[in-house]
SELUMMI-46098 format. One record per atom (N, C-alpha, C, CB): x, y, z negated; residue in three letters. Coordinates in steps of 0.05 Angstrom, whole numbers, plus 5000, padded with zeros to 4 digits. Atoms other than C-alpha are relative to their C-alpha. Last residue first. Glycine has a CB too. Example, Ala and Ser with C-alpha at 12.3 -4.5 7.8 and 13.67 -1.06 7.14 Angstrom:
2
498449765001Ser;527349794857Ser;498550224986Ser;500950095029Ser;501849765000Ala;524649104844Ala;501850245000Ala;498050014975Ala;
***
This chain:
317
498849784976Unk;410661634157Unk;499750314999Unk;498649955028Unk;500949854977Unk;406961144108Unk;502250245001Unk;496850124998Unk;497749825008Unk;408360534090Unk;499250145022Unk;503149894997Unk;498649924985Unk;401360154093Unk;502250194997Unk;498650055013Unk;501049774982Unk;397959934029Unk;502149985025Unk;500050314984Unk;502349994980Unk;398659303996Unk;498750185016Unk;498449954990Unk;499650224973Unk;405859283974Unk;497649985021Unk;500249674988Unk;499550034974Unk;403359853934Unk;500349875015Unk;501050065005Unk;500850044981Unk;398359643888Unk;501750165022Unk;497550044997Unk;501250265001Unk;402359503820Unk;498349925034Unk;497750014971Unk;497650244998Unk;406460043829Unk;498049745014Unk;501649904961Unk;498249954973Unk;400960573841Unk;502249745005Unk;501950314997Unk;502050094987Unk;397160253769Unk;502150055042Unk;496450234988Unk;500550284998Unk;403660333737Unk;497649865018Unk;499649924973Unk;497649984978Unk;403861103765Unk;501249564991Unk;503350384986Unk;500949984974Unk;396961333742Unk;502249825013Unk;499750305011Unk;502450274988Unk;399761623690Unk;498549965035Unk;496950064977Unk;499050394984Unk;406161793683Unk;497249964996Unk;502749674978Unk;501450185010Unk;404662663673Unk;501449745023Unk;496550074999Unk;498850075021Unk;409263273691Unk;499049754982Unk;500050234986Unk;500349795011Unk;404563623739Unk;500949864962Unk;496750135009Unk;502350115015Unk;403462973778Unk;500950204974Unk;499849624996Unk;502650024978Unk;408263123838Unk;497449914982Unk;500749735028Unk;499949744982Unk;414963273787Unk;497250105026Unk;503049935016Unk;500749885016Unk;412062603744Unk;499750355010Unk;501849924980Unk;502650055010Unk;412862143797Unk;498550284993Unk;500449814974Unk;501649894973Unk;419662423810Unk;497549985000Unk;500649885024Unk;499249625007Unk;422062363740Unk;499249965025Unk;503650194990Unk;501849875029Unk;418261603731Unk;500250325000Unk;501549874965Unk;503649944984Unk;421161403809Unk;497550074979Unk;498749665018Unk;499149814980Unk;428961543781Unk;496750095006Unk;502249865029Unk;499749725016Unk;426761193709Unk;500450255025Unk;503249994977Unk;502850095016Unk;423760543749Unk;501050364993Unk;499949654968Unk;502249874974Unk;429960553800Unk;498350124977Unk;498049735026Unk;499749805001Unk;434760473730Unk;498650165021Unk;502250004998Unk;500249805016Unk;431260033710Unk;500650265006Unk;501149954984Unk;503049955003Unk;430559573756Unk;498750314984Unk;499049734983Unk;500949804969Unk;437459593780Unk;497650144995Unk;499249805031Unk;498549755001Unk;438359283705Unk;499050175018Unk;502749975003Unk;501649865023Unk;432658793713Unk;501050294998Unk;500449834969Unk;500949904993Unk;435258423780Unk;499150264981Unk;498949855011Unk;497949914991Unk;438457853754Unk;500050255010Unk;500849865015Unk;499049945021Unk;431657653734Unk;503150194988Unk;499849784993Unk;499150255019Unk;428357723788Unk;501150124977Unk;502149795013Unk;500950275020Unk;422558123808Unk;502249874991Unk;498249785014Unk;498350065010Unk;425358823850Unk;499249814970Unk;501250235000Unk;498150284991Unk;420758803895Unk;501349894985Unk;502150025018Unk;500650155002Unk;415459353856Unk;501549755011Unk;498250055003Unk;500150075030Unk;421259773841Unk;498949715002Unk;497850224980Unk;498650155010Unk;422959823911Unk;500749904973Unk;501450075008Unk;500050224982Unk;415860003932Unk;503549774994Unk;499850175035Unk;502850175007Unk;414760553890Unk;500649614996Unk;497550075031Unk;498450075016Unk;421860823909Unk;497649834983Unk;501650234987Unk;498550174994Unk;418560783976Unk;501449954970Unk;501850085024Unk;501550274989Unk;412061093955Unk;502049775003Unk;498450045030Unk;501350065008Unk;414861703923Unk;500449635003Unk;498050165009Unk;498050095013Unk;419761853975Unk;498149874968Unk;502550274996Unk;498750294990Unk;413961864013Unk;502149924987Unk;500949995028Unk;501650215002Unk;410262313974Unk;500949805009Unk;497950025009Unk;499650195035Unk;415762703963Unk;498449944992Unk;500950104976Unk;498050145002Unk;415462894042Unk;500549884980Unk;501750105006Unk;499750274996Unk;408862954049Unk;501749904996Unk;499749935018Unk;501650195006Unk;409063473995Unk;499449795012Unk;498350064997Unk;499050025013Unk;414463914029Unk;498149764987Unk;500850244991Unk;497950074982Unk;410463874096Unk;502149914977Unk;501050275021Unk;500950244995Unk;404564144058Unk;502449795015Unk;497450055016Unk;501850025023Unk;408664784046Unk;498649694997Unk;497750245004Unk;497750055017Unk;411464874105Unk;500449834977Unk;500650194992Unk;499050204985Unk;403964894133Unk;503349844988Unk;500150145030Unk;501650255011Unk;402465344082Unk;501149655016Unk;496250095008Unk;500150115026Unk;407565784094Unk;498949744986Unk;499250154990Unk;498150134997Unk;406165844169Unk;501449794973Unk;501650205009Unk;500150314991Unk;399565884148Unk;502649955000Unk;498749925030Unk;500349924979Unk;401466544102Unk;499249695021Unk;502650185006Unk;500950204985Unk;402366644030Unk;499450045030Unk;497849924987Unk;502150065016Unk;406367224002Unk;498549815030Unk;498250314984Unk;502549864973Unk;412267204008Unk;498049974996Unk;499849895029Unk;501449715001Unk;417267113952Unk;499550175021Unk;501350164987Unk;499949945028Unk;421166483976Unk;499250325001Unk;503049924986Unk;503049875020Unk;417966474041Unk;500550004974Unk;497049805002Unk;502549834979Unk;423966274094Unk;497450184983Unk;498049715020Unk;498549804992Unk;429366154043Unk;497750145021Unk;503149895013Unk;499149805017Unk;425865773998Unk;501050235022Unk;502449894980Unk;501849785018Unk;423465354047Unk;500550264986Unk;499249874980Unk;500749864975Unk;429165164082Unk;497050184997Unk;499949755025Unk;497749865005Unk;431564934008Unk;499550125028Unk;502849834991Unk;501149755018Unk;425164544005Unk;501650274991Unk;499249894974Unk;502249904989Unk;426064234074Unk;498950144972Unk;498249765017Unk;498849774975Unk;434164054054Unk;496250165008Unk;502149735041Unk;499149795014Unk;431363753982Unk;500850195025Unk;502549924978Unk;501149795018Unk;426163384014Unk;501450264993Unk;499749874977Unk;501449884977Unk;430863094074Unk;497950164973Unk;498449745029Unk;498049854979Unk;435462834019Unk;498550185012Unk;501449825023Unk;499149865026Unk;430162543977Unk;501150185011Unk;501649864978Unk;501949844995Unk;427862164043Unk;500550274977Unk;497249844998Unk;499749884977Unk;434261864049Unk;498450165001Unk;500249895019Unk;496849865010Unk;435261653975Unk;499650065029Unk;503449784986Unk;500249785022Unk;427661363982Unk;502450174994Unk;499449894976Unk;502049874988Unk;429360974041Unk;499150234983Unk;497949815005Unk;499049794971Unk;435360764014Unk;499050105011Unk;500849955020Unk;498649835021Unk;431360443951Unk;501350225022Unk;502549794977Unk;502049695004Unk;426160234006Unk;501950204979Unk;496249924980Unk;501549884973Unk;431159734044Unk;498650244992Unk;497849805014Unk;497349824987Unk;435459563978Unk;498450155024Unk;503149795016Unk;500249805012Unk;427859213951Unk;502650325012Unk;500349864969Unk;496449945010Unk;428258804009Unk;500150194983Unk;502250115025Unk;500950155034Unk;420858444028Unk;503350124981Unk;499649475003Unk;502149865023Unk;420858904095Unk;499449864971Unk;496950005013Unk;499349785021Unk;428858734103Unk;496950094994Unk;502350265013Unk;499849955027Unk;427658054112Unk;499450244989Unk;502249954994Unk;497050245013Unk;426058124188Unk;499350044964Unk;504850185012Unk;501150264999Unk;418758414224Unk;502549714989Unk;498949985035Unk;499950284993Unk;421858924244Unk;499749685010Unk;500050024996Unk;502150034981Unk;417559514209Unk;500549735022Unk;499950295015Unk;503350125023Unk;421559484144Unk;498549945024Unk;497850294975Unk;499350265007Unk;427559594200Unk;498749834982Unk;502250014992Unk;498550174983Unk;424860134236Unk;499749784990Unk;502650065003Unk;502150025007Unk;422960544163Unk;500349775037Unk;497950334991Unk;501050145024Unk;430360454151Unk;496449955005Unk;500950204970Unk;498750304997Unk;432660684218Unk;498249874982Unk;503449954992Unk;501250174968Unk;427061334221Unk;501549695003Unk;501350245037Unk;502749965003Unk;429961534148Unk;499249835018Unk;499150265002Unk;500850165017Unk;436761534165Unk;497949794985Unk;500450104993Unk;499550224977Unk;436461964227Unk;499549744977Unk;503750025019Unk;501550074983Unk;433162434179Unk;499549715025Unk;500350205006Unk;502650095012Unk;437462344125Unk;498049925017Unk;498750204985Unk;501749884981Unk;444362524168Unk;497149774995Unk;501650015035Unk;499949804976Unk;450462574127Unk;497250015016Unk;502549885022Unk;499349825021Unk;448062114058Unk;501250325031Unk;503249794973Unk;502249925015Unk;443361654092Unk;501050224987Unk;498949804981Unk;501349824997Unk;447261514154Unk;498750164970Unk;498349895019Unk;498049805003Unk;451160924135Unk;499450285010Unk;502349905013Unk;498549965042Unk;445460564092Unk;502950185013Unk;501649514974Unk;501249905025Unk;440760714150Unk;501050044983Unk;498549894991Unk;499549734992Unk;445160474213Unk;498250214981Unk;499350035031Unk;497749934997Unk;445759814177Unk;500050355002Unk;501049855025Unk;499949975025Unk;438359724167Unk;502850094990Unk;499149774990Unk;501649805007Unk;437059874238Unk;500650044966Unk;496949925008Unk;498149855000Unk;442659344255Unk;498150324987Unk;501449975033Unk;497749865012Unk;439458904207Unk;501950255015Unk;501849784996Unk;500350025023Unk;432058814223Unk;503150154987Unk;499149684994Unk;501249795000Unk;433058894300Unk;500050164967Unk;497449935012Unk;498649734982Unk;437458424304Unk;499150204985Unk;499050055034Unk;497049815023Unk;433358024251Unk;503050165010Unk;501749734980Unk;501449905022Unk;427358074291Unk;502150004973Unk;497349824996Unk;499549774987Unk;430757864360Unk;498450194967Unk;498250015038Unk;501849994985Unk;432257174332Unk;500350425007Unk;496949844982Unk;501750215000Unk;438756854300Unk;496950105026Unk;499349954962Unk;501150125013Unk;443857394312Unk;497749825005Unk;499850144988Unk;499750195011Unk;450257414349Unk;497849934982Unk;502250014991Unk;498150105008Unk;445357294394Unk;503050215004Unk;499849735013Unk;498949935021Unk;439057684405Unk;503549854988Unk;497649954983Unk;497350145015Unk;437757564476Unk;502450124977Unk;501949935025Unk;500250265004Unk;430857784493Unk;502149814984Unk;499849935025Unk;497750175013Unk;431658504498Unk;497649804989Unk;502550184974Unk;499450364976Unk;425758614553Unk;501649924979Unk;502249995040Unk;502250204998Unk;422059214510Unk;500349775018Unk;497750135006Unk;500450094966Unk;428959494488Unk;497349834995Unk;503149785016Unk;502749865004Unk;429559644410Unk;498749995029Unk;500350334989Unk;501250185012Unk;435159164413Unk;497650134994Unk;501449904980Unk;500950234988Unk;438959574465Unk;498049824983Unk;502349855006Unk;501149924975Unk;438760274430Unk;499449785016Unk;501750165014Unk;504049945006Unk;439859954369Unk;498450015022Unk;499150314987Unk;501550334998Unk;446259664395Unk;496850004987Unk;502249734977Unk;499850104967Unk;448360334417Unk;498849664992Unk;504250015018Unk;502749774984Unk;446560664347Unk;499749885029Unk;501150395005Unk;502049995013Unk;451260084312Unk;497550165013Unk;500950094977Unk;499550184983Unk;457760234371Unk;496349894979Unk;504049815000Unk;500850034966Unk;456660964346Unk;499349675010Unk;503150105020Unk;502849844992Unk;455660834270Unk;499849985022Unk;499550294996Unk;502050325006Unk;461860194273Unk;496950305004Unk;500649744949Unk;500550094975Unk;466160814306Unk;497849795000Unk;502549905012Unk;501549934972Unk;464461304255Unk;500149855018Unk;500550215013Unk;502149935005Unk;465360764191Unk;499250125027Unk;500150144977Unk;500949984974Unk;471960534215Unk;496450015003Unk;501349745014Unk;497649944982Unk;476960754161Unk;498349915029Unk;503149784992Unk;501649814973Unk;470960714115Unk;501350125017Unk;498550234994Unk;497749834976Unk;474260184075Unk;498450105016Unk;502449835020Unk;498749755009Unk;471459953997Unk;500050245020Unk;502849934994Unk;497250105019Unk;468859284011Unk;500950234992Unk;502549845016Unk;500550045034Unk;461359504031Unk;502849964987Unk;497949724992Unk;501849825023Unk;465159904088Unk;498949894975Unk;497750105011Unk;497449925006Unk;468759304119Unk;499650254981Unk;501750075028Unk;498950235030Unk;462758854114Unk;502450154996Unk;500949585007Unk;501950025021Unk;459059474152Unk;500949824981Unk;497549915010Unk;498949835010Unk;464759464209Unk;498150104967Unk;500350205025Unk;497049945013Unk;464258824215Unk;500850254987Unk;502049985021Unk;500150145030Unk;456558754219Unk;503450054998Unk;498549594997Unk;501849895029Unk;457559374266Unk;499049764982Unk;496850175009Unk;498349755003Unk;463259034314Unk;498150194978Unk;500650175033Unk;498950115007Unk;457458414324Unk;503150184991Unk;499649805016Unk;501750155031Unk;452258804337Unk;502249834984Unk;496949745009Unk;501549775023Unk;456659244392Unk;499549834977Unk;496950155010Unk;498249885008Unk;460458524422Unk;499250324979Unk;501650035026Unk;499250175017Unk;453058114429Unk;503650214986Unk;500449655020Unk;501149995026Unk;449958714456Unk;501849854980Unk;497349885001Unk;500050275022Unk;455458834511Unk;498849934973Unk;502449964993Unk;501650135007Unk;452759434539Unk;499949804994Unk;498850005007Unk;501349795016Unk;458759854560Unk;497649854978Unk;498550235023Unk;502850115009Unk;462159224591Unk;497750184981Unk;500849754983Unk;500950114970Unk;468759434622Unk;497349984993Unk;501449705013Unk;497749834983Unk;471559934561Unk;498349915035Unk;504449824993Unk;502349725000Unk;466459584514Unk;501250095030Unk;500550324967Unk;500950124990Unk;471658944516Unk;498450275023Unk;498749804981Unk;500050034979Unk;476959404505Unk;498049865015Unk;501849945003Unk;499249814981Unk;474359664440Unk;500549985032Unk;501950064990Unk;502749994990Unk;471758894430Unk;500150345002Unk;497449834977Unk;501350214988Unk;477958674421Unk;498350145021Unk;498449824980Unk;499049994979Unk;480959224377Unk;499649905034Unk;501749954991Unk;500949574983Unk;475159394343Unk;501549905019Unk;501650434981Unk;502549994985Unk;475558544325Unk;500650215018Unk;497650054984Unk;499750184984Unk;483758634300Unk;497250005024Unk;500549744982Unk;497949854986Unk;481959134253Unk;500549925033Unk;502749954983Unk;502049754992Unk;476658734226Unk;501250225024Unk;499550184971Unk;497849724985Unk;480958174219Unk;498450165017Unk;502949895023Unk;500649785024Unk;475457804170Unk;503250185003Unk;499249814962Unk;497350025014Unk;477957124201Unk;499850254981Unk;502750015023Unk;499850245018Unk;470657044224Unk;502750054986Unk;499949705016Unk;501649905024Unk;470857804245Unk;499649724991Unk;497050195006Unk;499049865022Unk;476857524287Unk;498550144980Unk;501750165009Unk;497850195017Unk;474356884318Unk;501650244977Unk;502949835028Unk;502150145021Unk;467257314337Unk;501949874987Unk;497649795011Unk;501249845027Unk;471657834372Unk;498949784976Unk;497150225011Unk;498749845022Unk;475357394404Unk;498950094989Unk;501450155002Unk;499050175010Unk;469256984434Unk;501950114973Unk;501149855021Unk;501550085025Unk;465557504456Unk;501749854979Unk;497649815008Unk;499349805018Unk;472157754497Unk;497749954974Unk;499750325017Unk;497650015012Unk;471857034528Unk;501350274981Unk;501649935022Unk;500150215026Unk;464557014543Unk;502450024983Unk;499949675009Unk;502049995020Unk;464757734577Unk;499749764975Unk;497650015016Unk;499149875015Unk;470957524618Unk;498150124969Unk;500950175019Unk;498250035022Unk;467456974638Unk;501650144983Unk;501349905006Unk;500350135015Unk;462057314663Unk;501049864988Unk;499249955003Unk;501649745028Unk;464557884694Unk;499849854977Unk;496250135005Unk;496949875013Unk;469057374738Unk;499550174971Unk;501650275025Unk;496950075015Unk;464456954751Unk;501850124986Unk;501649945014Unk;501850125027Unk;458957524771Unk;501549754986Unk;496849885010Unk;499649725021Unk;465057794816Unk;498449894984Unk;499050345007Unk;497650014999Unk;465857094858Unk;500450194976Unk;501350075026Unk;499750285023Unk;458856954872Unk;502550064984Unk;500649655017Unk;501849935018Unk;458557734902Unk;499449754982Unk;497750125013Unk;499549745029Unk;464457554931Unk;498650014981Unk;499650305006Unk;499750115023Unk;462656914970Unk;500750174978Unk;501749815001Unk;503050065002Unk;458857205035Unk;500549784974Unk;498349865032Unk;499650175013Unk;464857655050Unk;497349794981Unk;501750134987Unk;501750205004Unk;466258195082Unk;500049724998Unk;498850035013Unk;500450174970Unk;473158495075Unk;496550004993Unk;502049615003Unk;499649734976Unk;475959035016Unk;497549865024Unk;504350025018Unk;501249705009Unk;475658564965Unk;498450085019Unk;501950224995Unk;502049894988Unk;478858024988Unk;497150105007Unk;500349955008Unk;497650084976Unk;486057824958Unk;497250165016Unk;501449565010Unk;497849784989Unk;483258154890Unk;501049935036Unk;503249984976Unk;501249755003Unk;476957774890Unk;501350215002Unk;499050034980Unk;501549994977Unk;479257084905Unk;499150335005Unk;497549784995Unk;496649954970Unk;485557184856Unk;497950035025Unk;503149585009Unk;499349725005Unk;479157274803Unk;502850125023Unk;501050014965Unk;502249874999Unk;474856704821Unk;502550255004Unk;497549964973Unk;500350074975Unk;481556274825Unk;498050145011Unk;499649755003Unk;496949864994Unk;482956484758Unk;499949995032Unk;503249794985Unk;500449775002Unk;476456304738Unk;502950175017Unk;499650044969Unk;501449804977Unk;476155714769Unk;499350204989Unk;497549915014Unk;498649954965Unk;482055544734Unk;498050025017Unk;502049755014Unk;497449835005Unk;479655754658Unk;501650055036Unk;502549784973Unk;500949794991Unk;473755364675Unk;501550255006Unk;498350034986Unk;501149984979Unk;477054774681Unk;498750255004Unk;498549825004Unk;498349954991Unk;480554834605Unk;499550035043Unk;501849804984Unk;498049895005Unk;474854884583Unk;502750225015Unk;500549814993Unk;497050065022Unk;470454344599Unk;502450325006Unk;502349595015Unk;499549785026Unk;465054464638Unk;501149904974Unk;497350124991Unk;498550105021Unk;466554204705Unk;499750104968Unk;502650055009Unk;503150275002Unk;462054504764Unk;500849834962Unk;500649585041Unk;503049865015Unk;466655164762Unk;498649684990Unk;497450235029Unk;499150045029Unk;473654664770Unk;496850184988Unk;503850184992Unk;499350195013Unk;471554454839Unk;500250004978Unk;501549915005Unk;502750084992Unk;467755154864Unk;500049714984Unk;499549985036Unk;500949855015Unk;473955544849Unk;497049784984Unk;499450315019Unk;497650015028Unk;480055124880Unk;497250064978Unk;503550365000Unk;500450385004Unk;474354954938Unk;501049974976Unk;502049765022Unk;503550014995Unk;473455764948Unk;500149754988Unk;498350005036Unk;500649815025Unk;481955914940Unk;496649854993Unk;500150455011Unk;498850205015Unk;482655294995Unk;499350094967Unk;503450005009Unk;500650284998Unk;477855585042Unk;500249894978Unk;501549865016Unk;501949955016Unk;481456325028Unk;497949705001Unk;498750295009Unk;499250015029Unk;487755975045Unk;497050154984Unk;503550194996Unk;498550265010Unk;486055745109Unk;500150044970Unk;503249975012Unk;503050105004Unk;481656355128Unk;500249694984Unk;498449975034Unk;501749865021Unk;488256665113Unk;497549874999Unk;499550305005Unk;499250005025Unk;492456255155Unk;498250064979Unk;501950144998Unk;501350315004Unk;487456225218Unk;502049924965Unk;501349715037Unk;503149965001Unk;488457025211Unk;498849695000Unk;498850215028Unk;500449915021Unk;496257005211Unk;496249934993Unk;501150315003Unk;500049635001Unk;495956525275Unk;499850124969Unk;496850155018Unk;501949965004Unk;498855805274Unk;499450294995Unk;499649854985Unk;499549825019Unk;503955725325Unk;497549984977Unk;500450285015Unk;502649834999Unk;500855195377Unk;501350114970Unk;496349805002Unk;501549884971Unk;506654755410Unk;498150214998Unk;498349795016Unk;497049944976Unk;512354735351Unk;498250045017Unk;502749745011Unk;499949685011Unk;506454765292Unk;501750075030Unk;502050074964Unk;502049874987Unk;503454125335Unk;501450274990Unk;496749924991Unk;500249944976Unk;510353815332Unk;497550195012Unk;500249765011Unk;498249824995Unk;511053955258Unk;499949985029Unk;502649954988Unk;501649625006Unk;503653765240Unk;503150165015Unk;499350154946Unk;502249884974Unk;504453095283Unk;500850214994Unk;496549985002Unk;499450014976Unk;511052915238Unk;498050105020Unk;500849785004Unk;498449804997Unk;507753095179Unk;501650025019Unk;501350034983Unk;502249765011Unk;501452645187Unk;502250324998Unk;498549874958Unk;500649974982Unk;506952035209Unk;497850364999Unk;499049725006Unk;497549964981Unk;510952135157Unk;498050055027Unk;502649685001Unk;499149725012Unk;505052205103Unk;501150005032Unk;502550054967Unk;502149824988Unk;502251605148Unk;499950234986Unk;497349895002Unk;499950004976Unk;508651145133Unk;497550215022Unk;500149725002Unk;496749764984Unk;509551365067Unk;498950015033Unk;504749774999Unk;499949655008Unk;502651165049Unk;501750145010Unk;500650084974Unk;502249944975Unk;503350485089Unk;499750354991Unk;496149764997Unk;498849984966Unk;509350265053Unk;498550105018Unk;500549745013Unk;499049705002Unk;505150504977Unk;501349975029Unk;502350094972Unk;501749765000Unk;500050005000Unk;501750255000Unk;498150004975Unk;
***
């Protein structure tokens, strides 16, 4: 068997050198030659899914794409969605191996360049704001503004009426649930308002966070915020004026607002059931007893009964 191999290599290379000697082959039958070969290189190892195969029809995707670009071509546009798309799995990937390793640093870096080609990579944003959020509760707000931006951009997609594909998280309701709840707790102290609208968002959901006592306590520490700036815009507009709609209007505007802060600190009292839990409890309980009291002309009553039936009303706006 192997005597016969040689002997029809030999013979098979002996034709090709006499045919190369009578019929040159042209640049342009070369190339169609080698793009052929690039196409078969790509097409053989795509079907394969294993690994290390994909790795070479990628590479073969991607040499196919630089050599011809420029030309027409009725395999490109197969050729570029390959290419996007592996690169996309394979920058997911890093990122997700280094916020597992809890090289935060490392992720941004990743998934900085990912962004760079892929503006709307959900899975790289959502997954760069739980990092940068586990990096913040630890102490480090060394990448607090970029985790807000890349956090507001993955809102922006997960609030989408087609987003479908929530992964890295489980369904599209705890996407939605946490990055909203994210962009709440790092907002709440620079920009209440924006604050505010996340958190009431993320109660709305349909994830954990509407049964989350932390969800309304923030909610109430954001709305507090926005009180004190709209009664301090007050003051300055109609302190010692004498009444006027505009006023009034103002005016009522101050009262919805520490009604709602009201309601939410209401609301994270009543969650807050376990046992482990008592301290926190307390100290909400005494924050939403002096506010209470500031909208009820210095009186608690009334305000165990409110506890007891909020969960059952609607949070209101």
């Amino acid at each position: 068997m192997r005597i016969f191999f040689h002997i029809v290599v030999v013979l098979f290379v002996s034709s090709s050198v006499c045919l190369a000697q009578r019929n040159p082959t042209m640049p342009s039958q070369m190339s169609d030659s080698e793009r052929e070969q690039l196409y078969a290189r790509f097409t053989e190892n795509k079907k394969v899914p294993v690994a290390e195969r994909q790795k070479l029809a990628y590479e073969a995707a991607r040499d196919y794409v630089k050599r011809y670009s420029g030309e027409q071509d009725s395999h490109l546009a197969e050729m570029r969605r390959f290419v996007h798309e592996y690169e996309r799995v394979m920058a997911n990937f890093e990122v997700h191996e280094a916020v597992a390793a809890k090289k935060y640093a490392k992720a941004f870096e990743v998934g900085r360049a990912s962004l760079k080609k892929d503006a709307e990579n959900f899975y790289v944003l959502a997954t760069l704001a739980q990092a940068g959020y586990a990096q913040a509760q630890a102490g480090d707000a060394t990448l607090n503004e970029e985790t807000i931006d890349y956090t507001k951009r993955a809102v922006t997609l997960a609030e989408g009426e087609k987003f479908s594909h929530a992964d890295p998280f489980a369904t599209v309701e705890d996407a939605r649930g946490f990055l909203n709840f994210a962009l709440g707790w790092f907002l709440r102290a620079q920009s209440p308002a924006e604050a505010d609208a996340a958190l009431v968002r993320a109660v709305k959901s349909g994830s954990r966070y509407k049964d989350d006592p932390l969800t309304y306590n923030l909610l109430g520490i954001a709305i507090l915020k926005e009180y004190a700036q709209v009664s301090a815009e007050y003051n300055e507009k109609f302190g010692n004026k004498p009444s006027s709609p505009e006023q009034q209007a103002m005016l009522q505007r101050i009262v919805q607002v520490g009604g709602r802060a009201v309601d939410a600190y209401a609301r994270a009292v009543a969650l807050t059931t376990k046992p482990e839990q008592q301290e926190g409890r307390a100290k909400m309980m005494a924050q939403l007893t002096q506010l209470y009291k500031n909208f009820h002309n210095g009186s608690e009553e009334g305000l165990n009964e409110f506890i007891a039936g909020v969960l059952s009303k609607p949070l209101p706006e």
